[in-house]
VEXDREN-2710 file (C-alpha; in Angstrom, 1 decimal):
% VEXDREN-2710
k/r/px/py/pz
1/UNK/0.0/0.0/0.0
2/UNK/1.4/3.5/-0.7
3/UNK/2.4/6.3/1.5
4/UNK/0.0/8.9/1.7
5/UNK/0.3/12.7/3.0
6/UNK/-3.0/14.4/3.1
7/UNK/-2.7/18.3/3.1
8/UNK/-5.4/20.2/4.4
9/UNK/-6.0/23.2/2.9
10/UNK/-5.0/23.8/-0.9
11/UNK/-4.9/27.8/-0.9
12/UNK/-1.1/29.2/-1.5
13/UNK/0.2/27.9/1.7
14/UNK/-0.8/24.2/0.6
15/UNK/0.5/25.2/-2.3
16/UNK/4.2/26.5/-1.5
17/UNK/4.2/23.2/0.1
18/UNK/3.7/20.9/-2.5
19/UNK/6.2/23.2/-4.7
20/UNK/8.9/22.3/-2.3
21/UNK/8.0/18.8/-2.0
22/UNK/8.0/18.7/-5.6
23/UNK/11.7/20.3/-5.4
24/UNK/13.1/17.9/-2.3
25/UNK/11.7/14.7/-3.6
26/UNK/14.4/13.6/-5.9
27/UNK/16.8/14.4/-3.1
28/UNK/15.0/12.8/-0.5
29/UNK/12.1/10.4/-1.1
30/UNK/13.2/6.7/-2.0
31/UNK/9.9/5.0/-1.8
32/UNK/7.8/3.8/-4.5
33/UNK/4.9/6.1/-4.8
34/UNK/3.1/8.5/-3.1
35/UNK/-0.6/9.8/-2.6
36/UNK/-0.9/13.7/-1.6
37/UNK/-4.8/14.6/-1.0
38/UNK/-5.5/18.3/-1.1
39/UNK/-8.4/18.8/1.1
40/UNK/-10.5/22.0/0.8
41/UNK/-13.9/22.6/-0.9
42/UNK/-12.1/25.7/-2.9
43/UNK/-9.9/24.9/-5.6
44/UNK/-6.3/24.3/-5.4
45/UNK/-3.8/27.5/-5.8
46/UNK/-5.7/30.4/-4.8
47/UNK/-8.3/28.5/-2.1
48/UNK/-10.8/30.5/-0.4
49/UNK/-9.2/34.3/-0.2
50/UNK/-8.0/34.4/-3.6
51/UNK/-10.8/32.7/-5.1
52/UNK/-12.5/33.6/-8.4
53/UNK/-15.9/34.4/-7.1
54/UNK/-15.1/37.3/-5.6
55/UNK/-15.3/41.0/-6.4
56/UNK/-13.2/42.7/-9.4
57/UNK/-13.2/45.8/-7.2
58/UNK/-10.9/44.1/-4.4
59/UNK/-7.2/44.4/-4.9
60/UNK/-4.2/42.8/-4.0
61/UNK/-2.1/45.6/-1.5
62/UNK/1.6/44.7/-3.6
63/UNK/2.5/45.9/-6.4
64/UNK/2.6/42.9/-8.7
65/UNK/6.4/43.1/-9.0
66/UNK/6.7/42.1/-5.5
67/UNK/4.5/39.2/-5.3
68/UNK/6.3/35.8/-5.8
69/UNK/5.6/32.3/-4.9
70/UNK/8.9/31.1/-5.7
71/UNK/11.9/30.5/-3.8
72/UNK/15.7/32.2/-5.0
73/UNK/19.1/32.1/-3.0
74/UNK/17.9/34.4/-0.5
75/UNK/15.5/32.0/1.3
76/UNK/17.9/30.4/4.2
77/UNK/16.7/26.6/3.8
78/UNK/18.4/22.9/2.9
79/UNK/16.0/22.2/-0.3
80/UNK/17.1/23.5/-3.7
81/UNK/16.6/26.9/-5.5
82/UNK/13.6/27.1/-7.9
83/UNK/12.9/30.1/-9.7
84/UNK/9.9/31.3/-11.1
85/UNK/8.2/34.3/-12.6
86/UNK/7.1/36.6/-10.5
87/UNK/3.1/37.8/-10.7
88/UNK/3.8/41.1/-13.2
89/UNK/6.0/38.4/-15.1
90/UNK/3.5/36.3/-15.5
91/UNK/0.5/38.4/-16.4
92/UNK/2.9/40.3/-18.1
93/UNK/1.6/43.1/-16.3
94/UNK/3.4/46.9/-15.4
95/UNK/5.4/46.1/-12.2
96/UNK/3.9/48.9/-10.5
97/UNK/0.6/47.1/-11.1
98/UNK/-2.0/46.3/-7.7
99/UNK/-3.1/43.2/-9.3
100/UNK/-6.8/42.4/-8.6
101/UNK/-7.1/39.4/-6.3
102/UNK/-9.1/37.1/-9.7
103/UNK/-5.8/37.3/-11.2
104/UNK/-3.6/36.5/-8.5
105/UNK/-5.8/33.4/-7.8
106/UNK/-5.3/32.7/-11.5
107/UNK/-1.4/33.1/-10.8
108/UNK/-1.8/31.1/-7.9
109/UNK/-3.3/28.4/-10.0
110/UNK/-0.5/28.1/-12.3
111/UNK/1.7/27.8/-9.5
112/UNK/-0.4/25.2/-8.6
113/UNK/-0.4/22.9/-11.8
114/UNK/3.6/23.5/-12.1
115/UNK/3.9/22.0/-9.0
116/UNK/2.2/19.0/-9.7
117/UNK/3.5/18.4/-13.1
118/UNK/7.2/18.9/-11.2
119/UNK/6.5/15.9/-9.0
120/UNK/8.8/12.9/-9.8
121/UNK/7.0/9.5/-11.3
122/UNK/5.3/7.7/-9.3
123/UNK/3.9/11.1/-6.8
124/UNK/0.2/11.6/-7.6
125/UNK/-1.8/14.1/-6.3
126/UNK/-5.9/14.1/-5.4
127/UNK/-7.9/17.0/-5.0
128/UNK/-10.8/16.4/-2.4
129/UNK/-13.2/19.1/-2.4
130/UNK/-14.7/19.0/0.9
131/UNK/-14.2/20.4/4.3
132/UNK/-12.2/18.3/6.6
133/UNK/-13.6/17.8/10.2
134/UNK/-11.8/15.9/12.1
135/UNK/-8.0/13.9/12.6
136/UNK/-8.1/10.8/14.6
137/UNK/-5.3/8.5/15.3
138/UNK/-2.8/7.6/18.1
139/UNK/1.0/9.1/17.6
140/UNK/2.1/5.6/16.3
141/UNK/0.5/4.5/13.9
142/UNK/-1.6/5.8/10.5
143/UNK/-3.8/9.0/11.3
144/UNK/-7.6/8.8/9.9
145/UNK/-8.9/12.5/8.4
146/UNK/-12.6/12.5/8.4
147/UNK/-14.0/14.7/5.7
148/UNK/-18.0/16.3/5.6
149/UNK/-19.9/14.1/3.7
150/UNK/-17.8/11.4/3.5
151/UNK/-18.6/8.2/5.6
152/UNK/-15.3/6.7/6.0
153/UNK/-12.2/9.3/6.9
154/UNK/-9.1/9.3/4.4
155/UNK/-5.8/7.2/5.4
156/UNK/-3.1/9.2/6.3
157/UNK/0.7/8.4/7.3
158/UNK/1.3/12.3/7.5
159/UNK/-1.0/15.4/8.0
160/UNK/0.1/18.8/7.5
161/UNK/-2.8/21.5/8.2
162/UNK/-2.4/24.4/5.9
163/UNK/-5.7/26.2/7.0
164/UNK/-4.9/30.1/6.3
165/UNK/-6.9/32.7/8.1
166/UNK/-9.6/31.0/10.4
167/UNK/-13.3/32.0/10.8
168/UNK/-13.9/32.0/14.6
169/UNK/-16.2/32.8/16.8
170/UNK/-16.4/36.4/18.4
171/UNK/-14.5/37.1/21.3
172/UNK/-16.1/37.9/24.9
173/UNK/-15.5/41.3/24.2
174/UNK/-17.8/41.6/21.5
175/UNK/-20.8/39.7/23.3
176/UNK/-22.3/42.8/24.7
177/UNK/-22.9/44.8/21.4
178/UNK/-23.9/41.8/19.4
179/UNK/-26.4/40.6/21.7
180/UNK/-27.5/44.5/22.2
181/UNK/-28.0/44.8/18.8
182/UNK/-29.9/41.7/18.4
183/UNK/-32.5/43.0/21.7
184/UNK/-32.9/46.1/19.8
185/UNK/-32.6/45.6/16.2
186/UNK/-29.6/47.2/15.0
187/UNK/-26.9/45.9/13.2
188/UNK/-23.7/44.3/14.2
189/UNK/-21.2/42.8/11.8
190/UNK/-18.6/40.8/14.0
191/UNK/-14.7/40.1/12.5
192/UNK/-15.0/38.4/9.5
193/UNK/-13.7/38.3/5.6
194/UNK/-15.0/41.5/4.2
195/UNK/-15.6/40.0/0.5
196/UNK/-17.8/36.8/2.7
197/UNK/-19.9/39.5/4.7
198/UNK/-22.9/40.1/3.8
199/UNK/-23.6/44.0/3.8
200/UNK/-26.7/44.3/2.6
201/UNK/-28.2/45.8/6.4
202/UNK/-26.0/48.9/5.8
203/UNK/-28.5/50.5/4.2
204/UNK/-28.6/53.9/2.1
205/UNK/-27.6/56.9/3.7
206/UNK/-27.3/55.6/7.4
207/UNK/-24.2/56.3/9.8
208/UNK/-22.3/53.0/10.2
209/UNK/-19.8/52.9/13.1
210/UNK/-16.9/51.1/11.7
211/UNK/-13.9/50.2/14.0
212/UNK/-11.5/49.3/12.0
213/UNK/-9.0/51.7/10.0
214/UNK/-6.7/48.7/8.2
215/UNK/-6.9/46.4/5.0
216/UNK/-10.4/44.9/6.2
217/UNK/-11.5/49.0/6.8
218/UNK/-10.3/49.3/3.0
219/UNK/-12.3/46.5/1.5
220/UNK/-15.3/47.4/3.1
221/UNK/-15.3/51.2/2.0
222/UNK/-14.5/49.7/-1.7
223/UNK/-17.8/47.5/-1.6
224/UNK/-19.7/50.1/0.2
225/UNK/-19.2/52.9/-2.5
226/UNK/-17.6/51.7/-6.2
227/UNK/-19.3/47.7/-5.2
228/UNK/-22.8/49.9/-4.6
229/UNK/-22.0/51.8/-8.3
230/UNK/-20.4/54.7/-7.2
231/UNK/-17.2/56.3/-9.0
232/UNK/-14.4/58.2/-9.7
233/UNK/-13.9/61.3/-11.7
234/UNK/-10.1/62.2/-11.1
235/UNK/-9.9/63.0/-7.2
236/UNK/-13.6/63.4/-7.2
237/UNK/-16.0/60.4/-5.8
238/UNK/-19.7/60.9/-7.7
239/UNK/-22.1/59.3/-5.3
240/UNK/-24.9/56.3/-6.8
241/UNK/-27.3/57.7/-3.7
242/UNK/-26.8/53.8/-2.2
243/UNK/-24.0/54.4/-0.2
244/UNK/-24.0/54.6/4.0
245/UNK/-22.0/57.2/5.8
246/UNK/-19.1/55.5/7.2
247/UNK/-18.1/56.6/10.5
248/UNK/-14.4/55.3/11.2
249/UNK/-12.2/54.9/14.1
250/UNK/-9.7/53.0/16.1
251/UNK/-7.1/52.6/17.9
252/UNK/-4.7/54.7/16.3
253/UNK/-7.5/56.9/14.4
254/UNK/-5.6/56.5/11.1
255/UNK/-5.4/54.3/8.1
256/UNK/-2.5/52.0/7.8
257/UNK/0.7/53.7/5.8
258/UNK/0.4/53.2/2.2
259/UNK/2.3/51.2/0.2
260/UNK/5.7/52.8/-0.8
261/UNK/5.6/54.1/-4.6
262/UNK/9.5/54.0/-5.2
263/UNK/12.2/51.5/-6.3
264/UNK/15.2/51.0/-4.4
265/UNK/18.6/52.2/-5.7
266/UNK/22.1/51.8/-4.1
267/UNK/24.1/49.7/-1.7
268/UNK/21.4/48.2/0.7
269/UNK/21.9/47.6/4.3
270/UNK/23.6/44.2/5.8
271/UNK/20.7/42.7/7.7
272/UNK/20.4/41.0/10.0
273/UNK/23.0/42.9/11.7
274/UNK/21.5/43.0/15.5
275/UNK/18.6/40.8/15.3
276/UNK/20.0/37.6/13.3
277/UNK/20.6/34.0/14.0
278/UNK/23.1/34.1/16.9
279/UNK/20.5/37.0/18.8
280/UNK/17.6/34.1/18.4
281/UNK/19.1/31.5/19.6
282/UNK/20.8/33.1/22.6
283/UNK/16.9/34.3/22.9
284/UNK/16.0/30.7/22.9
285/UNK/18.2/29.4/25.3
286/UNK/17.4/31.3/28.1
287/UNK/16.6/29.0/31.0
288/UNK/13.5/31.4/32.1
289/UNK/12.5/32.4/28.8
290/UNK/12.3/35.9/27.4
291/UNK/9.7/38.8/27.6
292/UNK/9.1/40.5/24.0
293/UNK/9.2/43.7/25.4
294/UNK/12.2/43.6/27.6
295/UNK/14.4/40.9/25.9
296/UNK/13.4/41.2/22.0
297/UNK/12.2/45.5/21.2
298/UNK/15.5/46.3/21.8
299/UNK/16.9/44.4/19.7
300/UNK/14.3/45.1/17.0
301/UNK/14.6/48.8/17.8
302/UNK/18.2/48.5/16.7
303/UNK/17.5/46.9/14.0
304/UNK/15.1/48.7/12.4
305/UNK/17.3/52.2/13.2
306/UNK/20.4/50.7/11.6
307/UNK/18.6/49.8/8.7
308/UNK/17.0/53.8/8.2
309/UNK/20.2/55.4/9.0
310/UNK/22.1/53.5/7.1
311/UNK/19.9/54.4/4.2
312/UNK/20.2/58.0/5.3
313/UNK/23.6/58.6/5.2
314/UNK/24.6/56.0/2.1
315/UNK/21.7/58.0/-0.2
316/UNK/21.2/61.4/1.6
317/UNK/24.5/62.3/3.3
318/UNK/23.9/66.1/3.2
319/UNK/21.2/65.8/5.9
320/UNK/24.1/64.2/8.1
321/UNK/27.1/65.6/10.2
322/UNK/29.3/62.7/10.1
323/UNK/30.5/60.0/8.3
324/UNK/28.7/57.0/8.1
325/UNK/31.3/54.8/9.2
326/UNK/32.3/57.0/12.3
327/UNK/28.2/56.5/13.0
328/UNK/28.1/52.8/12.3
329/UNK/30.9/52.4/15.1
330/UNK/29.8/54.2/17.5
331/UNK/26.0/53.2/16.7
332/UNK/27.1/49.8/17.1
333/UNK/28.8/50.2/21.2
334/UNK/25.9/52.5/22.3
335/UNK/24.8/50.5/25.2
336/UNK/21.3/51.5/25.4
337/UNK/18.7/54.0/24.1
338/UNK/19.7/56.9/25.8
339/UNK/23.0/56.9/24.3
340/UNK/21.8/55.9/20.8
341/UNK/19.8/59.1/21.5
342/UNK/22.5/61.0/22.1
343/UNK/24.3/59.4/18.8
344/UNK/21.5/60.3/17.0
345/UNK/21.1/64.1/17.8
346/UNK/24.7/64.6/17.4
347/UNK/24.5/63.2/13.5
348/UNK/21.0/63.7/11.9
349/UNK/20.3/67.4/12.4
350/UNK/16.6/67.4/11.4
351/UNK/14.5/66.1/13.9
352/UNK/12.3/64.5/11.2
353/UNK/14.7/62.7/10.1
354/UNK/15.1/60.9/13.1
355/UNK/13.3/57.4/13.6
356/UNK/10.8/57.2/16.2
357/UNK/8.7/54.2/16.4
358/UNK/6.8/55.3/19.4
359/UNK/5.6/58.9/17.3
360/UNK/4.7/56.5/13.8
361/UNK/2.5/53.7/16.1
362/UNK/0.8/56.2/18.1
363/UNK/0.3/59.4/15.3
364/UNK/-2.6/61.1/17.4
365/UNK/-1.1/60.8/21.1
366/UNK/-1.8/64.0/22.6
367/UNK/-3.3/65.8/19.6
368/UNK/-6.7/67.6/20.3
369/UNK/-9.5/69.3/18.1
370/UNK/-11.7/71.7/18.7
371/UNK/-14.3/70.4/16.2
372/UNK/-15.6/67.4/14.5
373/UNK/-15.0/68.9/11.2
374/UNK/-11.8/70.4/12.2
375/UNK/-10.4/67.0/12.8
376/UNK/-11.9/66.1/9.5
377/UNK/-9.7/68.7/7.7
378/UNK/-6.1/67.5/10.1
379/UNK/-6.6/64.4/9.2
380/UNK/-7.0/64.6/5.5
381/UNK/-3.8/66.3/6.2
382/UNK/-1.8/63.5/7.8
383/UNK/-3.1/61.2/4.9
384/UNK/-1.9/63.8/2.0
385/UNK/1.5/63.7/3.5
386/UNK/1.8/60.1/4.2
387/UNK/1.1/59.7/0.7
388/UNK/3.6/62.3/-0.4
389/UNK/6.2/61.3/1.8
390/UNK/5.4/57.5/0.3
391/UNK/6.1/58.6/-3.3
392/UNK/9.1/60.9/-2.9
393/UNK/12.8/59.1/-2.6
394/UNK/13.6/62.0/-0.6
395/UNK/12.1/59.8/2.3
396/UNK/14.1/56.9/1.3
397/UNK/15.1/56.3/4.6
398/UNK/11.3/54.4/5.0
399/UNK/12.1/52.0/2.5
400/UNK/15.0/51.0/4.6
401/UNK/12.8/50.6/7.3
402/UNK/11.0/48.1/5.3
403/UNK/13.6/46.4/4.5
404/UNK/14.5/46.1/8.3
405/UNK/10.9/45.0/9.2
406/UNK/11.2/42.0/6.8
407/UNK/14.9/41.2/8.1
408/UNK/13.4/41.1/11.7
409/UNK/10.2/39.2/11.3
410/UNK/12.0/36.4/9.1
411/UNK/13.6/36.1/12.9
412/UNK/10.9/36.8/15.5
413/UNK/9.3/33.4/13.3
414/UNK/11.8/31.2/14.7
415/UNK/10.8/32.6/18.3
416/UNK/7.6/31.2/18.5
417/UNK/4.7/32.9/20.7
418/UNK/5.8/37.0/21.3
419/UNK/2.1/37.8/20.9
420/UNK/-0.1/39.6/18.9
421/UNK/1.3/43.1/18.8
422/UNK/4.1/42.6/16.9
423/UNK/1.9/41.4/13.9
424/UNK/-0.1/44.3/13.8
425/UNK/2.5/46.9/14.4
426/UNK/4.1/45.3/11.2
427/UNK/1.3/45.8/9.1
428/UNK/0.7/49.0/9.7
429/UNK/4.3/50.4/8.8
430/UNK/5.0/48.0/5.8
431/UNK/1.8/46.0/4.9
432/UNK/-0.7/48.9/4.2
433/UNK/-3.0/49.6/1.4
434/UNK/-2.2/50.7/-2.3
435/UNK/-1.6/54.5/-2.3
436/UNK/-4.8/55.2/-5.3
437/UNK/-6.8/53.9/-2.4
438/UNK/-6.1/56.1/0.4
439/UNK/-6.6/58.7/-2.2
440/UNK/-10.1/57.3/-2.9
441/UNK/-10.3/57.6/0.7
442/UNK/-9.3/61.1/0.9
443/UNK/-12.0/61.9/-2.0
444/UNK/-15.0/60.3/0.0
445/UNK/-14.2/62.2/2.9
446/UNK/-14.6/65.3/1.1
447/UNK/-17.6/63.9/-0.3
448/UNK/-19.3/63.5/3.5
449/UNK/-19.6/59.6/2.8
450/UNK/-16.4/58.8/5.1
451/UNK/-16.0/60.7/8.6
452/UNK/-13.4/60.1/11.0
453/UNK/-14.0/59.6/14.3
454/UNK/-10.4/59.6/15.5
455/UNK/-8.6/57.7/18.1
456/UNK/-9.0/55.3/21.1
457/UNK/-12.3/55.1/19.8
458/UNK/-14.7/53.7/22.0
459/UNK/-18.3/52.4/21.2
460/UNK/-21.2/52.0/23.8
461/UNK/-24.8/50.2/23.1
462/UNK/-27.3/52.7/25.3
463/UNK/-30.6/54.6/24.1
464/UNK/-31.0/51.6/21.2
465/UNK/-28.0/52.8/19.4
466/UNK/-24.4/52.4/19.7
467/UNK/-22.8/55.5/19.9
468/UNK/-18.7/56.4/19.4
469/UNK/-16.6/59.2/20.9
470/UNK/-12.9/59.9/20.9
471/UNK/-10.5/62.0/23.1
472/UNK/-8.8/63.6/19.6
473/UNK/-12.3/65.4/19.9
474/UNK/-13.0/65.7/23.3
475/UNK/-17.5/66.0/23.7
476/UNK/-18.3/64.8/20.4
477/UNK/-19.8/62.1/19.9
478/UNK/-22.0/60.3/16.9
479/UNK/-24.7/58.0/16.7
480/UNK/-25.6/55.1/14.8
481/UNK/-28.0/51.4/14.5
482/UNK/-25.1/49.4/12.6
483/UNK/-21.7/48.9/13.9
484/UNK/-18.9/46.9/12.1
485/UNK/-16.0/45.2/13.3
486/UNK/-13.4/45.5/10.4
487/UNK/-10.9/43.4/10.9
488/UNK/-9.7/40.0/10.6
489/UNK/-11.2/37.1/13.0
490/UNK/-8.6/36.5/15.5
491/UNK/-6.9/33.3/14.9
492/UNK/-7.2/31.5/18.2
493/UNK/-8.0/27.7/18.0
494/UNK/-10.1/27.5/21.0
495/UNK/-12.9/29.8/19.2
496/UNK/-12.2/28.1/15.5
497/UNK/-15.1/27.4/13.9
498/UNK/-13.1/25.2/11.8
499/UNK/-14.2/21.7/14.2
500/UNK/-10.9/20.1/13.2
501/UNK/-9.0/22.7/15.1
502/UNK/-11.1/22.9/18.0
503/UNK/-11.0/19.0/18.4
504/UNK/-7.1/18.8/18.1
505/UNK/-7.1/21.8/21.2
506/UNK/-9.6/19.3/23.2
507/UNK/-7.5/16.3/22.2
508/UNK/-4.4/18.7/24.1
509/UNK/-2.6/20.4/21.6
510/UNK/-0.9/22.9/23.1
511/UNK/-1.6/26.7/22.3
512/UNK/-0.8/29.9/23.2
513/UNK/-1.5/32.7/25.6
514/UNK/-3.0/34.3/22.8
515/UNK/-4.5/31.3/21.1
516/UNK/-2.6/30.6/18.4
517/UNK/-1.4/26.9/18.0
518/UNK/2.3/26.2/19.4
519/UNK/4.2/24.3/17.1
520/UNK/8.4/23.3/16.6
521/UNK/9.4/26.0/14.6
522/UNK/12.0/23.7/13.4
523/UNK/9.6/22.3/11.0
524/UNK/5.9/22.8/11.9
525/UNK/5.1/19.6/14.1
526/UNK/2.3/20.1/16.2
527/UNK/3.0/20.6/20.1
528/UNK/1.2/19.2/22.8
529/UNK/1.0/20.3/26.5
530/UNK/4.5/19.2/27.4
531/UNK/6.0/20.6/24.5
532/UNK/6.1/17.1/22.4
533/UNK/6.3/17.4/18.6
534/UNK/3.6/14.8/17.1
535/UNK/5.6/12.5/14.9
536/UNK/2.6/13.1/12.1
537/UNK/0.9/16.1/12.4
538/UNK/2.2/19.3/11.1
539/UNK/0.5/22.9/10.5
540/UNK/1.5/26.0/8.9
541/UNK/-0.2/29.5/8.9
542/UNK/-1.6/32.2/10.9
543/UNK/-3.6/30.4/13.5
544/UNK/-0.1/28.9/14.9
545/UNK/2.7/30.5/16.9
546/UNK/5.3/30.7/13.8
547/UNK/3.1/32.9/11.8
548/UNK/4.6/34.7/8.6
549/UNK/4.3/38.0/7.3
550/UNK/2.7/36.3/4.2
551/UNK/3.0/33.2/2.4
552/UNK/4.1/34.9/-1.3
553/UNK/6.6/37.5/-0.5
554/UNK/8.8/40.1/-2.4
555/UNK/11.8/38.4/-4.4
556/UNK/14.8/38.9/-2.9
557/UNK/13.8/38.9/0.8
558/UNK/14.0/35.5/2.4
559/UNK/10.6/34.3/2.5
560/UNK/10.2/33.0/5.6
561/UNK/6.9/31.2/4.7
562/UNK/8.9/29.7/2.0
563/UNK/12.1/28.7/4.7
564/UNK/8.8/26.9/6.5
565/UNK/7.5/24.9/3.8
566/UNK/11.0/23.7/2.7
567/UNK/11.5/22.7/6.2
568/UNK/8.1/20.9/6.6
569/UNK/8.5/19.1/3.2
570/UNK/12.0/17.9/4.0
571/UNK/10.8/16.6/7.2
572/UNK/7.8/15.1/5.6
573/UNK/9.3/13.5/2.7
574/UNK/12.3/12.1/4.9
575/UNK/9.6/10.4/7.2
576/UNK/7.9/8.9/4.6
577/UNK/10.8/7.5/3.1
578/UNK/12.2/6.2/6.2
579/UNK/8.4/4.1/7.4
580/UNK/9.1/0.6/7.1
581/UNK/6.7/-0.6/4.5
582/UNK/4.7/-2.7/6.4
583/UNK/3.8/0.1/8.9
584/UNK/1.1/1.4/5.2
585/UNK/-0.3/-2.0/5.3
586/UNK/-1.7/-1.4/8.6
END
């Protein structure tokens, strides 16, 4: 009987996997066949996000040039190098391009059907398009996958979950407006997938409360206005009449940076330089642990400077007063902030050419308006410049700064749980919408059909409304019968509606503090409570602790995601190899 490897989940993380088993396997698999099932009732390549039935309107947030689902000599892994076009080159598109999400599922497709036809002889691959509920089986011997609809469950000597971004159930947070809304009829929308929501309550006209100023905030305002036959004439939105007013706030009270509109040029920095390897596993080998904040922002706080003044003084050196090596040197020995401080005063005149993280994650600390409307007008501001400051290589400095963030999280992967922060904080600086759609953004705010409610927003349900205030303008207030959570569902296995998840935490595997399944980051194996890897269960994605900043990436970067994969193939194809065959005739 042959091996078989069941995959569940055949979006572009099931996918990068197979394209690295399909690259390992001459190297490593000696057996005589072998079964992969794809599991998931979408089809393979682009799976459920990147699906075809889905709206035209809805971009992807890269420019197409910086989308790639294959691997080159930058990724740090054991399996071989194996190029491929990027998505511009494929579609043969401007690089500059923000795709739609219909073609990058067609992209992700391709990538797909490669894959399989690179598989040696012998390697067949079945496409099952069902949901899988549940994985049975003791750590020993064959595990059993049970799929809706199906009465008896699929053999499997490995699993690998490949899930992607969960649905869950709300948090306890969000109990209290949902059921107010419900004992009042008004309207709450909880987390969810913008393009799967259905907005049809958010009717003509009426405020909406949305909380929520990120990529789900961004979908939601496209469906709401050009999905309800709105549009654009220049920087001018022309109203269909069937739009809501969209009331929007949160934490920060700003949208997430755009996307920055320049190409690099020059000597870029040599990262990692203070958060690499050696950092990590010094990190790791702590015998009480280590606290993110205490052990690991300083480190990323280096990093991230080193990469922006390095960019400074290579590419703008006359807004500097000293050498860049005599700043390296002395950047390097400063022993902690306040010194760096002090380095930094000394060499980069300008104040606003300094780098503070604390001032770009918290833009509206302190700031106060008078008015609604004059807080309307300050903060179309703040959006005009971020957008200028995003297109001009005069800022240059930023893009190093990306290229720091993507140094450090390829790291902060192979530390496991440092909790939810750090993810967000990263999309906001470097993962932020296409730069035409905060201008759409800033022409529906002119157009009184987006209104900002600023930040620390807070919603209460009393009077049969919810109502929303913010300290950036102290008294006001505004009132509305629909509220909308935009943002992602929070991907915490305990509250998975996915019943395969939610069994495997009953069953005991481990998680943590903030929900997210722990597994080795060595290669993906599923922990339990005492920190066991199962010998056949394996899961990659956002719902665990080893979470990537995407699963396609920029060439040229690493790829993390693809580091995993390569890992988890190796490690699956060397298993497979290695069973005795009379452990498949079981």
């Amino acid at each position: 009987m042959r091996p078989q490897l069941v995959i569940v989940g055949a979006g572009p993380r099931g996918t990068g996997l197979l394209e690295r088993i399909a690259a390992n396997a001459p190297e490593l698999y000696a057996g005589s066949g072998l079964d992969i099932h794809l599991v998931d009732p979408h089809p393979p390549g682009g799976g459920r996000i990147w699906r075809a039935a889905q709206s035209p309107l809805l971009w992807m947030n890269s420019h197409a040039e910086d989308v790639t689902m294959f691997t080159d000599g930058t990724v740090q892994m054991a399996g071989p190098v194996r190029e491929g076009p990027t998505l511009h080159e494929w579609a043969r598109l401007d690089g500059r391009t923000f795709a739609d999400r219909q073609l990058q599922g067609r992209y992700l497709s391709w990538v797909y059907e490669r894959a399989v036809a690179e598989l040696p002889p012998g390697v067949t691959v079945h496409h099952h398009p069902r949901r899988a509920l549940r994985v049975s089986g003791s750590r020993e011997g064959r595990q059993q996958v049970w799929l809706e609809g199906r009465p008896r469950p699929l053999l499997a000597d490995l699993v690998v979950l490949a899930l992607g971004h969960l649905d869950s159930e709300p948090d306890p947070d969000l109990a209290e407006p949902a059921a107010y809304a419900r004992e009042h009829g008004l309207v709450h929308l909880p987390p969810d997938f913008t393009a799967d929501s259905d907005l049809s309550p958010l009717k003509a006209g009426e405020p909406v409360l949305v909380r929520g100023f990120g990529l789900a905030f961004v979908d939601l305002m496209v469906l709401l206005t050009e999905g309800r036959g709105g549009r654009y004439e220049g920087d001018t939105y022309v109203p269909s009449g069937r739009e809501p007013v969209l009331y929007v706030g949160s934490r920060r009270g700003v949208p997430y940076h755009a996307k920055i509109g320049y190409d690099w040029t020059g000597p870029r920095p040599e990262l990692p330089r203070f958060l690499g390897p050696p950092e990590v596993e010094a990190l790791l080998a702590r015998p009480g642990g280590f606290d993110f904040r205490r052990d690991v922002w300083p480190l990323v706080e280096k990093e991230l400077g080193f990469a922006h003044y390095h960019r400074l003084f290579t590419a703008h050196a006359e807004r500097t007063a000293m050498t860049w090596a005599d700043f390296e040197e002395r950047y390097a020995a400063a022993a902690d902030p306040v010194e760096t401080a002090a380095l930094v005063a000394t060499a980069v005149p300008d104040p606003a050419d300094r780098l503070d993280l604390a001032a770009l994650d918290h833009p509206l600390d302190g700031v106060r308006y008078a008015s609604h409307e004059e807080f309307q007008e300050g903060l179309r501001g703040y959006v005009e410049s971020d957008l200028s400051r995003r297109h001009d290589p005069a800022h240059s400095a930023d893009l190093g700064v990306f290229l720091g963030l993507l140094s450090v999280y390829g790291q902060l992967v192979r530390l496991g749980n440092i909790g939810p922060w750090w993810h967000g904080f990263f999309s906001y600086l470097a993962s932020g919408p296409p730069g035409p759609r905060l201008r759409q953004l800033l022409a529906l705010s002119r157009a009184g059909i987006l209104r900002f409610v600023g930040a620390d927003m807070t919603v209460t349900a009393e009077d049969g409304v919810f109502r929303a205030s913010s300290p950036t303008v102290p008294g006001h207030s505004v009132e509305a019968r629909a509220l909308v959570e935009a943002r992602l569902p929070e991907p915490t296995v305990g509250r998975a509606r996915d019943t395969l998840l939610r069994e495997l935490h009953a069953e005991g595997a481990a998680e943590t503090p903030g929900g997210l399944l722990r597994v080795d980051p060595a290669d993906g194996r599923i922990l339990d409570g005492a920190g066991r890897p199962h010998p056949r269960r394996f899961a990659l994605g956002p719902f665990t602790d080893a979470r990537t900043p995407g699963v396609f990436t920029r060439p040229r970067t690493g790829g993390p995601a693809f580091r995993q994969n390569d890992a988890t193939a190796r490690a699956a194809l060397a298993f497979l190899s290695a069973s005795p065959v009379k452990e498949f005739a079981r």
